[in-house]
C-alpha positions in Angstrom: 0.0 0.0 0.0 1.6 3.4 -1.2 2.4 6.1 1.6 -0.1 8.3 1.0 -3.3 5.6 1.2 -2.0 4.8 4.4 -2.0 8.1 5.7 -5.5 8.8 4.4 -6.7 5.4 5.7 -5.5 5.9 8.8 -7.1 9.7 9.1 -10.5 7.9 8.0 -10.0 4.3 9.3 -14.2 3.8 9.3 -14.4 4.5 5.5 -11.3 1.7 4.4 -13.1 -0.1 2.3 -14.3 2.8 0.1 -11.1 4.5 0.3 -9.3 1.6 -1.4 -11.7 1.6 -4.1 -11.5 5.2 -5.0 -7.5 5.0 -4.6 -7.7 2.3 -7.8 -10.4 3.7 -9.7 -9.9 7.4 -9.6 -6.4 9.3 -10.5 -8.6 12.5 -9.1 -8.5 10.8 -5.7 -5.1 9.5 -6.0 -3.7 13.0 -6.4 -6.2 13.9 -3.2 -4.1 11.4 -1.3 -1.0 12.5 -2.8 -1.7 16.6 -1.6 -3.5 15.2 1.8 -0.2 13.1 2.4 1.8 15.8 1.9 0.4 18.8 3.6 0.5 16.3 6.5 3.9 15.4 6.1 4.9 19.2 5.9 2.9 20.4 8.3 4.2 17.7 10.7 7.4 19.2 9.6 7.0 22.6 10.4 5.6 22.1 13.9 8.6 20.2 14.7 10.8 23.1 13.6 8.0 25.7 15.5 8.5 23.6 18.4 12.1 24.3 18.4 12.0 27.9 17.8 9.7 28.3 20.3 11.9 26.7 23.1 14.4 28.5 21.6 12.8 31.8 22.0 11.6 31.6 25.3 15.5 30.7 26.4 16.6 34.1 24.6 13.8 35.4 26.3 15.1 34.3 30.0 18.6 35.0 29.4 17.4 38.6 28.0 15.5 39.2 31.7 18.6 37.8 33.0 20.5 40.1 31.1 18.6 43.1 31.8 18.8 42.4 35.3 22.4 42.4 35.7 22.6 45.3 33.8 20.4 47.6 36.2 21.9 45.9 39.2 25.6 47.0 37.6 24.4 50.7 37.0 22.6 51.2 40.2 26.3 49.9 41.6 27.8 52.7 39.7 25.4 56.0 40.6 25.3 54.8 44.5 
């Protein structure tokens, strides 16, 4: 079974049956399966990466605070 049946069988597991017919009787459907498997793929993709940047953001964000912290504490140092 190609990749992209899969994927759409498994997204609509009650309607197998019909799903295998369409997939061999209808290249309009194939190329359905072929754009659903994709955008799935890619948007599975690019939540991985968001993921990522998001944990990476909120670090930079923390060692900003962090950052800004020790920078007031160093100039309140200075004018006392």
């Amino acid at each position: 079974m190609r990749a992209e049946l899969i994927c759409i069988v498994e997204n609509f597991a009650s309607q197998k049956e019909i799903i295998k017919n369409l997939y061999e009787c209808s290249e309009e459907f194939r190329t359905l399966c072929r754009d659903y498997f994709h955008c799935v793929r890619t948007l599975e993709k690019w939540e991985a990466t968001m993921k990522t940047y998001t944990q990476r953001i909120e670090e930079f964000a923390e060692l900003k605070r962090i950052l800004e912290e020790k920078t007031l504490q160093y100039i309140n140092k200075k004018t006392i």
